[in-house]
N, C-alpha and C positions, 0 to 999 in steps of 0.2 A: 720942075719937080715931077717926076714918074710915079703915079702912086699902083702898083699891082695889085689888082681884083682875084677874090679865089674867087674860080667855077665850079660850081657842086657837080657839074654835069661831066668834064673833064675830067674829073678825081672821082669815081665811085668811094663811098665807104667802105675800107676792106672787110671780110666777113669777121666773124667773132672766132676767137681761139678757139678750136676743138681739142677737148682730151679725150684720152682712148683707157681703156682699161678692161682686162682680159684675163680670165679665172678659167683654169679647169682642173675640175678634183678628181679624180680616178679611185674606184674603191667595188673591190671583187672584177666581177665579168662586166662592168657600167661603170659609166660617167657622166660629170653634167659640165656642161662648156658654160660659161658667160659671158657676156661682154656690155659694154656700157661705152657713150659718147654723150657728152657732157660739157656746157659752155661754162665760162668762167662766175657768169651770171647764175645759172644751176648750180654751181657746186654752193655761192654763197649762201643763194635760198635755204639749201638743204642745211647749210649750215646755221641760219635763222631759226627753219622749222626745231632742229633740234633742240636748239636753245632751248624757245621757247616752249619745248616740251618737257625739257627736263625742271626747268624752273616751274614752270605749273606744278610740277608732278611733287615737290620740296614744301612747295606752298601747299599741296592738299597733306602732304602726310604733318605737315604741321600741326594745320590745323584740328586734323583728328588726332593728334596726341593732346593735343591741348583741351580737347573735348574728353578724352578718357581719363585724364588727370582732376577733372574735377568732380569724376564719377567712382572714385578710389581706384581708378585702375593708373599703375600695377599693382596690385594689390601687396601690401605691407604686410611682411610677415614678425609678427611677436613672438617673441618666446613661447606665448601658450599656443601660438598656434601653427608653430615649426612642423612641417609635415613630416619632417627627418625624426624628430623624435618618434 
């Protein structure tokens, strides 16, 4: 029986995927070029960081409506105190 060993040293690890991405907006006599390169592992992060920005940000506004609701805000308006009249 033959049994074949991997060599790590033989096989390098190939590099990580690069993306590319390339913006340029033009407006009057200027412009502004971009560019960005970006591994697969970057883009996920960025897509983590987001997340968990936007969920924080649901969670604070919760909270403070839930704090102004037991402080009469929004404030209810009554017949006697309709500002339209």
């Amino acid at each position: 029986m033959i049994v074949m060993q991997y060599d790590a040293l033989s096989h390098p690890p190939r590099p990580p995927a690069v993306h590319r991405a390339k913006v340029s907006v033009s407006f009057g006599k200027g412009g502004v070029v971009a560019s960005v390169r970006m591994t697969s592992g970057g883009i996920l992060s960025i897509g983590a960081l987001v997340s968990g920005i936007l969920l924080s940000t649901a969670v604070l506004v919760r909270a403070s409506a839930r704090g102004r609701r037991g402080a009469g805000w929004p404030p209810r308006l009554t017949p006697d105190t309709d500002p339209r009249d």
